[in-house]
Structure formats: C-alpha cells, structure tokens
C-alpha positions in Angstrom: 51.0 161.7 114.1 54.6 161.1 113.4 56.8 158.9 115.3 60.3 160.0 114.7 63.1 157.6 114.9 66.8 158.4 114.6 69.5 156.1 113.3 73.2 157.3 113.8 76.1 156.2 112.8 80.0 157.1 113.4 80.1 159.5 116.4 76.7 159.7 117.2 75.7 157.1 119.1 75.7 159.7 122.7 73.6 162.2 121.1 73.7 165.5 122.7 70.2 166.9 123.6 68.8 163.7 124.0 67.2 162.8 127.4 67.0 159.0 127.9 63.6 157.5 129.1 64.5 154.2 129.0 65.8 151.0 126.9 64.5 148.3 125.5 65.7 145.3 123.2 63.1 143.9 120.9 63.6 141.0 119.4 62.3 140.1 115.7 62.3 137.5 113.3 65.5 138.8 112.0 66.7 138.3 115.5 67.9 141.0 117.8 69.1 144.8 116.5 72.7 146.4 117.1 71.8 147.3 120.0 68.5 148.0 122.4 66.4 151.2 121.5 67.0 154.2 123.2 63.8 156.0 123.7 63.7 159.3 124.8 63.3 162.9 124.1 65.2 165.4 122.0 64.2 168.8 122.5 60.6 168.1 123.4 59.9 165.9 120.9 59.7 161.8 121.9 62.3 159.8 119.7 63.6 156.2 118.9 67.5 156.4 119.0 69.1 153.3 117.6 73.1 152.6 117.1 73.5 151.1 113.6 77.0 149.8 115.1 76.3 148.9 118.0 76.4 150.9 121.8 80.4 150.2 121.6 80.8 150.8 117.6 81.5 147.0 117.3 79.7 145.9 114.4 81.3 146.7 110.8 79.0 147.7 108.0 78.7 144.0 105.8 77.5 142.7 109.4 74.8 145.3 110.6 71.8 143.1 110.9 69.8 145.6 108.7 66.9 143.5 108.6 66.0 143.4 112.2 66.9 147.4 113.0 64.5 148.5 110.7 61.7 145.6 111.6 62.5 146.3 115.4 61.8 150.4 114.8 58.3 149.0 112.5 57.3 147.0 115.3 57.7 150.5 118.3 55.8 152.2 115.5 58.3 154.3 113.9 56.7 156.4 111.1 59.4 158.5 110.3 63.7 157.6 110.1 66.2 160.4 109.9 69.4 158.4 108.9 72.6 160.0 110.0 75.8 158.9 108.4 79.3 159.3 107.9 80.8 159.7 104.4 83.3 160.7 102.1 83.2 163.7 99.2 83.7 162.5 95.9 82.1 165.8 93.9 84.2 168.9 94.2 81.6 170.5 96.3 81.5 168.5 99.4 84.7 168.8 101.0 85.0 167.7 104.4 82.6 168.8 107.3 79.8 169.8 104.4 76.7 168.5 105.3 74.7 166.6 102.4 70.9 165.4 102.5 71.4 163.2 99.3 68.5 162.7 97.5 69.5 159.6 95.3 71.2 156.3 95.4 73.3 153.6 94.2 73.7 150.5 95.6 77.0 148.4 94.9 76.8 146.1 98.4 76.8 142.5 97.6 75.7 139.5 99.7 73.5 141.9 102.0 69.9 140.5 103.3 68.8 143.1 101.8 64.7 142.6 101.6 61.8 141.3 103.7 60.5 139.3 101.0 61.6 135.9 100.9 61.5 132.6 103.3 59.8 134.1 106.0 56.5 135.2 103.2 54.0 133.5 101.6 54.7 136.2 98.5 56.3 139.3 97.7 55.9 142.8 96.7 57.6 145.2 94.4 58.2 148.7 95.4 58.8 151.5 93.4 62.3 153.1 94.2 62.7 156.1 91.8 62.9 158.3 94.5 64.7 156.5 97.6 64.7 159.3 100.2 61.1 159.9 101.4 60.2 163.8 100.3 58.5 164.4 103.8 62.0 163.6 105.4 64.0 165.7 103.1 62.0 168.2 103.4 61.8 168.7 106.9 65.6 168.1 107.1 66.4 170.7 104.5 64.0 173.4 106.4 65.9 172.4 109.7 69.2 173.1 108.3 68.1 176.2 106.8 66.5 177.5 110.3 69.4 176.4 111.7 71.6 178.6 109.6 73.7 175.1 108.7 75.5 175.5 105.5 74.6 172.3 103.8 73.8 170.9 100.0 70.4 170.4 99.1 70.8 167.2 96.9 73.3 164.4 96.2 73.8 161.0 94.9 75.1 158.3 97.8 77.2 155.4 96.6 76.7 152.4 99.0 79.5 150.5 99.4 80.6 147.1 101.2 83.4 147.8 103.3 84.6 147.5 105.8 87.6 148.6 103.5 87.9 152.2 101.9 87.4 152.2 98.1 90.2 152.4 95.7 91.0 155.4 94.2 89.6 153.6 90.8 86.6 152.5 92.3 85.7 156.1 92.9 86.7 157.3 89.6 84.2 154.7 88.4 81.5 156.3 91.3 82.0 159.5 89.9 81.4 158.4 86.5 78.6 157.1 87.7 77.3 160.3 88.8 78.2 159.6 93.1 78.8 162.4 95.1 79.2 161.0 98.3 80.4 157.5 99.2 79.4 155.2 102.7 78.9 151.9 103.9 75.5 151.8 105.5 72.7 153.8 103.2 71.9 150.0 101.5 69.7 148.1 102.4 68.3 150.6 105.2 66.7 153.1 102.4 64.7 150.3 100.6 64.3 148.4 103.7 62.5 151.2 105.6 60.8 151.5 101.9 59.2 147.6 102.1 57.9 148.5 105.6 56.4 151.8 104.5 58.6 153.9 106.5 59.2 157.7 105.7 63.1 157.7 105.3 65.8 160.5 104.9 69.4 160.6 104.9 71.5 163.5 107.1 75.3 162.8 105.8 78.2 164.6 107.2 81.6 164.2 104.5 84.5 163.5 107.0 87.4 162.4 104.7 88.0 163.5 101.0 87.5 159.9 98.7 90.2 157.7 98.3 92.1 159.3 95.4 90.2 163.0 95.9 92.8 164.3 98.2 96.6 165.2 97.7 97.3 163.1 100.4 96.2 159.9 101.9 93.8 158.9 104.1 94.3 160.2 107.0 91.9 158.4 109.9 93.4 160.7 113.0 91.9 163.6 110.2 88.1 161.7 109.9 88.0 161.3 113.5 88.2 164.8 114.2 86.3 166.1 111.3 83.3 163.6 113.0 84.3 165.0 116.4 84.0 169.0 114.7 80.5 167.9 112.7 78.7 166.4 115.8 77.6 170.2 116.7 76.3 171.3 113.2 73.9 167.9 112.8 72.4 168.2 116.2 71.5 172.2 115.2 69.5 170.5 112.5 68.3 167.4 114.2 67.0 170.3 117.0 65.4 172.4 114.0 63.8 168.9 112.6 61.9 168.2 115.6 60.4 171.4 115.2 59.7 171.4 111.6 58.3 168.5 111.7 56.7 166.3 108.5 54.9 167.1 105.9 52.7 164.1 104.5 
C-alpha cells in the first residue's frame, strides 16, 4: 500500500486541507531534515508533509540538506513523493500560474551532496535515470488535474539550478537551447535522491515569474509572490484529486 509523502516548497508549507496528527523530527545520518514531519491527513488519505525550506522559509536552495529529507521520509516508510515546487517559464507555453508535471530533467547545481553512495557505504550502486519522474506519480498527478478540471501541461523539461540568485537572461537562452522549459532551484538532487532509495517520485510545478529575460519587464518579486499566493488553490484541487486517484504500480 502506498505511503504518500508531500514535499512543498514556496507558499506551501500551511497546506490547506491538511489536518495535522502530530510532528516528529527524525534524525539521520545526514543529520536532521528542514524541519520535523508533519503527519497528518489530506482529504482522507494519511500523508507525510515536509517543508523543503524549513517551517519559517529559512533555508535557501544550495543549503537544503537534501540528503537527510529524503532519508528521514525512507526511514517513516514513504513509498510515494509528490514534489511541489515553484518555477519560472522559459517555453512560450507556460506563462505564469500554468501548472507543469515535467517529465524530464537537467541538472546544472554544483557542489550539492547529491548521492547516498559514498563515505557512509561499503560500495555503490548505479541507477538508471532515463526517466527521472516515477510514471506511477505522473500519472496519478496528471488524472488528478484532469478530475480536477486544472488546466495544466502534461510534460516538461525542469532546469535545476543553484541559486539562491535568479539566472541571467543568457543563462536561460542557453536552458532553452538546451531544451528547458521550466527553471527552479530544488528538483536536484531530490529526484535522483528519492531514485537511490527506491522512492516513487513526481514533480507538481507551478510557473510564478516569466524567466529572467522571457518578460518585457523585470523581475518583478511583489508579481511572484502573488502569482504563488493565486496558484496555492489550483495545486491543492489536484493534490485533493491525487489522493483519490491514487498509484498505479
């Protein structure tokens, strides 16, 4: 039987719809997680609700101890991760408040403990990537959005960048070339990290700013704030819909 957690991200860290059993901090190798776990139910369902920045949006995206938020959900049994995320739209299609369930990646973070293998193993293991978003995941979040009568894009390729820092409005022209659609800070190491541990893993990404360079104007963060404020509503309608769904192995 699945056990769903949910990692969220800019806005989403007081989920509406989700009743609060209790907390708990567990503590792993990796040390401690951004915050402790909320478990709890949403609509019914029991989940594992974890802050990726932290209960007060602390901790920047180079510092999210990814390492020990997906070990801590492995070790609480999580079979199943719905990733929610804020991003920005570098295709033409995904303009801001679109909802995207990406199903590739590209990873250009640097200096990121970015894999279980290492010091703490006697060996290591490969794992096959060619498809980073588990299909069960996708699947179940692309039937919940439909249910839901969501308008949202049924592919796309995140670019996973450092930050905390936008990207230059070169750096995305360089993205796009290299086929990006969306751009964030947090989709690497969590996708291949959940992979190693043998977690099911999908991405639900809201587009809150146009890409640096995308837009006739600038960045405008007073804009992204209320774009996350306006695209909480439309992500809990499919996060409602996915815990009826459900997985398909």
């Amino acid at each position: 039987m699945a056990k769903i957690a949910i990692i969220g991200g800019t806005g989403l860290t007081n989920m509406p719809g989700l009743t609060v059993k209790y907390r708990e901090m567990v503590k792993t190798i990796y040390g401690a997680p951004s915050c402790p776990l909320i478990h709890g139910e949403l609509n019914g369902t029991e989940v594992t609700f974890l802050a990726r920045h932290g209960r007060r949006h602390t901790i920047p995206p180079h510092m999210v101890n990814y390492r020990a938020n997906l070990m801590a959900l492995h070790e609480v049994g999580a079979t199943h991760i719905i990733a929610l995320a804020a991003v920005g739209g570098i295709a033409d299609d995904c303009l801001d408040k679109t909802i995207v369930i990406p199903d590739q990646i590209i990873d250009y973070t640097y200096g990121r403990a970015h894999t279980f293998h290492g010091d703490k193993h006697d060996k290591f293991d490969h794992i096959d990537f060619t498809e980073p978003y588990s299909a069960s995941v996708r699947g179940c979040l692309l039937k919940a959005g439909q249910s839901a009568g969501v308008p949202h894009l049924t592919e796309g390729v995140y670019g996973a960048t450092q930050g905390p820092r936008l990207e230059t409005a070169a750096e995305i022209t360089r993205m796009e070339r290299d086929g990006c659609t969306i751009v964030g800070m947090t989709g690497m190491p969590e996708a291949s990290l959940a992979r190693e541990l043998g977690i099911e893993y999908g991405c639900c990404a809201m587009v809150v700013n146009r890409a640096p360079g995308k837009a006739a104007t600038g960045i405008d963060f007073r804009d992204i704030e209320q774009n996350v404020h306006d695209s909480i509503d439309a992500v809990r309608k499919i996060l409602a819909e996915a815990m009826v769904a459900g997985f398909e192995s």
